[in-house]
C-alpha positions as CSV (number, residue, x, y, z in Angstrom):
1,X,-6.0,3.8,-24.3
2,X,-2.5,3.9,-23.0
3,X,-0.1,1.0,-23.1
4,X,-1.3,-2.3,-21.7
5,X,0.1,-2.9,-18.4
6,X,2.8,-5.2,-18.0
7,X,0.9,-7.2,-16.0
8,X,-0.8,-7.8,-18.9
9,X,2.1,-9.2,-20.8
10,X,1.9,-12.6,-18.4
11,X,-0.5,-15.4,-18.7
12,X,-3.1,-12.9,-16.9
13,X,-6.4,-11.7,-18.1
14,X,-8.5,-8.7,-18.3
15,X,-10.9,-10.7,-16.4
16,X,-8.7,-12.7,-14.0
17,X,-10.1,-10.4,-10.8
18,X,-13.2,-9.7,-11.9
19,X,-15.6,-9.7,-9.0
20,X,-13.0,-8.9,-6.7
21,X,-12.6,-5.3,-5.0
22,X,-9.3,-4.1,-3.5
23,X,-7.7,-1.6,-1.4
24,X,-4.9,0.3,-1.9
25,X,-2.9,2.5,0.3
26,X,-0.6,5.4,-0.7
27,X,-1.9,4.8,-4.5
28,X,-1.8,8.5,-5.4
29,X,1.3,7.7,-7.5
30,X,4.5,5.4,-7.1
31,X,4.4,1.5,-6.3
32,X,0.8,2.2,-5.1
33,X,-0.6,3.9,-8.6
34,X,1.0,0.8,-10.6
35,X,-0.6,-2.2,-8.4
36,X,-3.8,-0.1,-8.5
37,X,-3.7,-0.1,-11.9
38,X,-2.8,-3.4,-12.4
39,X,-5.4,-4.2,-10.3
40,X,-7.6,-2.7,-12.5
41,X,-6.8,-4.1,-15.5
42,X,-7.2,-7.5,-13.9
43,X,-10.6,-6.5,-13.5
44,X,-11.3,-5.7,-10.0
45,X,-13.2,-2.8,-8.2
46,X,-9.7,-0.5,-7.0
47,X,-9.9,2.0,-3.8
48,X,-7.5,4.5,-3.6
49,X,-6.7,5.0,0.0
50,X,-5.0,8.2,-0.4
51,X,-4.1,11.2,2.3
52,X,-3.4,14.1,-0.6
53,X,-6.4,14.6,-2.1
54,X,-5.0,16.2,-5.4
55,X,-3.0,13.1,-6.2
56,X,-5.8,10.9,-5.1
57,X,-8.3,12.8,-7.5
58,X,-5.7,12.8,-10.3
59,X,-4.7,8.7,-9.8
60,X,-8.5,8.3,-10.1
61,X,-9.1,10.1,-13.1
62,X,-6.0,9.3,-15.0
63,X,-7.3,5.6,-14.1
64,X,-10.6,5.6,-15.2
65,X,-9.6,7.6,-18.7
66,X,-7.4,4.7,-18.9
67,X,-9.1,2.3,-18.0
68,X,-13.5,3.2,-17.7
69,X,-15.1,4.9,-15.6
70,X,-16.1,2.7,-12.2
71,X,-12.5,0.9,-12.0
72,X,-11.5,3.0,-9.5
73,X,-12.4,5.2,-6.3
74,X,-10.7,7.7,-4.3
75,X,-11.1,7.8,-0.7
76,X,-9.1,10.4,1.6
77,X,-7.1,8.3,3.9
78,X,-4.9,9.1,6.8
79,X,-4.0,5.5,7.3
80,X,-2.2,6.1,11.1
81,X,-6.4,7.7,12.1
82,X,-8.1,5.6,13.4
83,X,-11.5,7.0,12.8
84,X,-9.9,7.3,8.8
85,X,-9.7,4.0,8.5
86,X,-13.0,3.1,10.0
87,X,-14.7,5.5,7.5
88,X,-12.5,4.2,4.8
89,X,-13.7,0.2,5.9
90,X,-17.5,1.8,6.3
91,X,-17.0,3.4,2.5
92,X,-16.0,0.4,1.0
93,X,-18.4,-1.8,2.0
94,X,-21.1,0.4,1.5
95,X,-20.5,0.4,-2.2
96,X,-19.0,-2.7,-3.0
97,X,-20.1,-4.9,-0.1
98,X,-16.9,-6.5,0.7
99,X,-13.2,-6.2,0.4
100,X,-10.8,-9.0,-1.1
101,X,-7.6,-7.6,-1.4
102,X,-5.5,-5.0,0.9
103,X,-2.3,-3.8,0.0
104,X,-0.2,-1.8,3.0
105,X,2.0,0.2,0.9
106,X,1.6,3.9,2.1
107,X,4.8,5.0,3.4
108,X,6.7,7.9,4.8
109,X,10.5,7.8,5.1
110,X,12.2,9.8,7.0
111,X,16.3,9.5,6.8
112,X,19.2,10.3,9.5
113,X,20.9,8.3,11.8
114,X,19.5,6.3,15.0
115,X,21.4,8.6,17.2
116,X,20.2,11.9,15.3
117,X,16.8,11.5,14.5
118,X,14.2,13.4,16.4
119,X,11.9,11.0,17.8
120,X,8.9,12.7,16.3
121,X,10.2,11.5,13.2
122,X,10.3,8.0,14.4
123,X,6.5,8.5,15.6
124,X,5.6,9.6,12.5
125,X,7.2,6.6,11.1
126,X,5.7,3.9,13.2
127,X,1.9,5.9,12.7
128,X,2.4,5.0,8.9
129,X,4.2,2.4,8.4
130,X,3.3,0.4,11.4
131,X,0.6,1.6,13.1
132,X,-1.6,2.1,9.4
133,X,-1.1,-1.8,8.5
134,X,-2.5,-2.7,12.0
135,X,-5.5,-0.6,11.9
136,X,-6.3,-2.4,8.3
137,X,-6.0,-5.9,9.4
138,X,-8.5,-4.8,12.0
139,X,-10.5,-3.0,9.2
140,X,-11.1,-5.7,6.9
141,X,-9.6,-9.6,8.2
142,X,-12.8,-9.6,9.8
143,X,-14.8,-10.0,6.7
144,X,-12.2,-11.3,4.8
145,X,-12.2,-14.6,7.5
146,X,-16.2,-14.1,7.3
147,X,-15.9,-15.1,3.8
148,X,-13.1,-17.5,4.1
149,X,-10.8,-15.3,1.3
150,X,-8.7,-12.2,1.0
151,X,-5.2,-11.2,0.5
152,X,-3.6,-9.3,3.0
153,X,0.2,-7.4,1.9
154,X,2.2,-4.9,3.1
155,X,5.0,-3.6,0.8
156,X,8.4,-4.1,2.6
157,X,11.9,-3.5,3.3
158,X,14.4,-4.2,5.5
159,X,18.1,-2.8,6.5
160,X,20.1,0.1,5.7
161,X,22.7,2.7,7.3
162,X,20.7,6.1,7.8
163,X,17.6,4.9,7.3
164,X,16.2,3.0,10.4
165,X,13.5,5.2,11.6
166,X,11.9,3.8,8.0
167,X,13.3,0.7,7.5
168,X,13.0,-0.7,11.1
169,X,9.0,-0.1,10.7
170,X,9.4,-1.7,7.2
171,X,10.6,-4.9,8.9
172,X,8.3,-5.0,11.4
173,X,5.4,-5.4,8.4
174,X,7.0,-9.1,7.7
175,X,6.8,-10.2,11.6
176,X,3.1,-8.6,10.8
177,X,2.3,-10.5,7.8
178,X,4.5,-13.9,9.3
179,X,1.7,-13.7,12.6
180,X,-0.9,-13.5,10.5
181,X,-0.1,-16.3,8.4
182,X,0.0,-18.5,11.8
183,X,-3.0,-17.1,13.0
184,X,-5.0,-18.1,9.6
185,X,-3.2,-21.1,8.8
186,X,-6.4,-22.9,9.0
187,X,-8.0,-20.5,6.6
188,X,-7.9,-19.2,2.8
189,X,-7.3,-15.9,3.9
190,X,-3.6,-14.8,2.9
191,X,-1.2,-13.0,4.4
192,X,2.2,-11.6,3.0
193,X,4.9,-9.5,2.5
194,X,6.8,-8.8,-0.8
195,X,10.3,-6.0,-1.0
196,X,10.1,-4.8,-4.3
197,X,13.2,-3.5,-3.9
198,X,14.6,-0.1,-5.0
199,X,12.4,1.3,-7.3
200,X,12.4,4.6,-8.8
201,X,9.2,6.5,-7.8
202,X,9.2,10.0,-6.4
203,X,9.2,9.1,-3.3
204,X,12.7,6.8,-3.7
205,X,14.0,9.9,-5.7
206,X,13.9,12.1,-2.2
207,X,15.1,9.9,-0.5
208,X,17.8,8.9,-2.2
209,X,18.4,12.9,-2.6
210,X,18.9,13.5,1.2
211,X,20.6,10.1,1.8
212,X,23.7,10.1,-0.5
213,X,25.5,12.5,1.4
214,X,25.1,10.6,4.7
215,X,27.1,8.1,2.7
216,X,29.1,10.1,0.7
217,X,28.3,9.8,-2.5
218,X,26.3,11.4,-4.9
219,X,22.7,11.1,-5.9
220,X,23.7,9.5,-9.3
């Protein structure tokens, strides 16, 4: 077994989640991978809602070596489909009966200024990081109000020079998550946002690779 999580390093346990089954978008490596396996560790059921299957498959695996075997499942994802993220909402509660927990964090990024970027880029954007989030609050706050709990979050970020087609849609996740939180006031059901920040997955790494020049700098 690899190093415990550091999660694990809090006033959590092993067993604080168990029961609980959760979603997880974009969890083929990245932010995504680490709250999976956190997730995990805590003791809930953990679907990876991945669109690559070879980094789905591998997250799983590495996971379940990791962790046992039955801590996690892949399912292919395209969460901007429609019919993806029924089948994905149809899978999961087939085999676990319910979901507690779903965390938006897929993402794409595309980088360039307002003025310069092709609007199929900003599509693109809005399918992901926009469009996907809506499509799972209409997925699974259904059964989450049903049941009177869940936790609904989308990963977030807002602002930056070159980077509006992503960040823009980013934003638009907390004015999500903030009329949600209206709309269940009255409920357990929880709705939120939380921006991590830069971190430095792979995906950051690119990014940051074809930003610097816009702002002339280097990558370091």
């Amino acid at each position: 077994m690899s190093e415990t999580p550091l999660i694990g390093k809090g006033n959590l346990t092993a067993d604080s989640l168990k029961g609980q089954v959760a979603v997880v978008t974009g969890a083929g490596r990245g932010i995504g991978y680490e709250a999976a396996r956190a997730l995990a560790w805590l003791g809930a059921r953990v679907i990876l809602a991945e669109i690559y299957p070879a980094s789905g498959k591998a997250a799983a695996e590495s996971l379940c070596r990791e962790l046992g075997d039955g801590r996690v499942t892949f399912i292919q994802t395209d969460v901007g489909d429609e019919s993806s993220v029924a089948n994905l909402a149809s899978q999961a509660l087939k085999k676990f009966g319910k979901v507690d927990i779903v965390i938006n964090n897929a993402t794409v990024a595309p980088m360039g200024a307002v003025k310069d970027l092709p609007i199929k880029d900003w599509d693109y954007s809005y399918r992901v990081n926009l469009r996907g989030p809506v499509l799972l609050a209409k997925a699974f706050l259904s059964g989450m109000i049903e049941r009177d709990y869940g936790v609904f979050l989308c990963v977030s970020s807002v602002g930056g020079a070159y980077m509006g087609a992503y960040e823009i849609f980013k934003a638009a996740q907390v004015d999500l998550a903030c009329t949600l939180d209206a709309e269940l006031e009255s409920t357990h059901v929880i709705p939120l946002t939380i921006g991590p920040g830069l971190v430095y997955t792979p995906g950051a790494l690119a990014g940051i690779k074809e930003v610097a020049p816009m702002y002339g700098k280097t990558v370091e």
